[in-house]
Steps between C-alpha positions, in 0.01 A plus 500: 500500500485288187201409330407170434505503124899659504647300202787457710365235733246286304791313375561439885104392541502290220819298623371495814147346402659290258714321762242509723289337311733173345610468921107495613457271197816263616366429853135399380651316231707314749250461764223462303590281178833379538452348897212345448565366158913353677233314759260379259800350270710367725398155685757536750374788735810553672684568197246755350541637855839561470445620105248748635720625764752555301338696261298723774861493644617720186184636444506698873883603415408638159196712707763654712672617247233598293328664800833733579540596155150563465494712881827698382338572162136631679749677757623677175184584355382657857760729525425635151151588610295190371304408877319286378808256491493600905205215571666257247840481755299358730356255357842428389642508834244223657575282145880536586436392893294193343805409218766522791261316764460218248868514388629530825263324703281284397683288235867501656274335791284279312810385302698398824205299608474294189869456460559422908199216390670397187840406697256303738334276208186651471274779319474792691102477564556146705817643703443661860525822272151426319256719680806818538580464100082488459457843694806587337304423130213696643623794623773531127176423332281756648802777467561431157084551479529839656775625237321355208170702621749838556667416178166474308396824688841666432423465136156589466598833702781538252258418201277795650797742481575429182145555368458842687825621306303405154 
C-alpha cells in the first residue's frame, strides 16, 4: 500500500481539489449571487425565472459531469491506496443523484409547466400549474441546498487532506 505523501499521486490530489473546489465554488456562485441578483434586476419575474432556470439548467449538467470525472478520478486514487478518497465517493455519489434529479427531474418538469402555461397566455404561477411548479421550486431549491452543504463539506474534508500531507 502507498503512502499518502507518494509523489506520484499528489499531482492527482491537487487536480482533484482544484476542480473540486472551482465546481463547489460554481453552484454557490450560481445559487447564491447570480439567482438572486437575475431576480433582483429583472422587473419581469417570469423572465428572470426562465434566466435562472436556464442557468441552474446548465449549472446541474456541468455537476454531472464534473461529479463523474471527479468519482472516476477518487475511484483512481482508491485503488492506489489513498482511502481516504473512499468517504469522498460518497459524498460524490449523493451530489451526482442531486445533479441528475435536478437535471432530469425537476427542471425538464418545471420547464413543461411554464411552457404548457405560456401557449395558454399566462405566467406559469397563475396557470392550473401554479401550486405543482411552486412544490416543484421547493423541492429543486431545497436539493440544490443539500449539494451546496455536501459540496462545502466535500471541500473542507479535502482541505483537511491536504493539510495532513504538509
Amino acid at each position: 500500500m502507498k503512502t499518502l505523501d507518494a509523489p506520484n499521486h499528489l499531482g492527482a490530489q491537487r487536480l482533484f481539489t482544484l476542480v473540486a473546489g472551482l465546481w463547489v465554488g460554481s453552484l454557490l456562485t450560481v445559487g447564491y449571487l447570480v439567482a438572486p441578483a437575475i431576480f433582483s434586476t429583472m422587473t419581469d419575474r417570469q423572465a428572470a425565472g426562465m434566466v435562472a432556470g436556464s442557468i441552474f439548467r446548465l449549472e446541474a449538467y456541468l455537476s454531472v459531469i464534473v461529479c463523474i470525472g471527479l468519482m472516476a478520478l477518487a475511484n483512481l486514487l482508491v485503488n492506489r491506496g489513498l482511502n481516504q478518497f473512499r468517504f469522498i465517493r460518497w459524498l460524490l455519489l449523493t451530489m451526482l443523484l442531486c445533479s441528475v434529479a435536478a437535471a432530469l427531474i425537476f427542471i425538464p418538469w418545471m420547464n413543461a409547466l411554464r411552457d404548457n402555461a405560456l401557449a395558454e397566455g399566462m405566467p406559469v404561477m397563475l396557470s392550473p400549474s401554479a401550486t405543482v411548479f411552486g412544490r416543484l421550486h421547493g423541492a429543486s431549491s431545497i436539493l440544490f441546498l443539500l449539494q451546496s452543504i455536501l459540496g462545502i463539506f466535500l471541500v473542507w474534508r479535502l482541505s483537511k487532506n491536504q493539510h495532513q500531507r504538509q
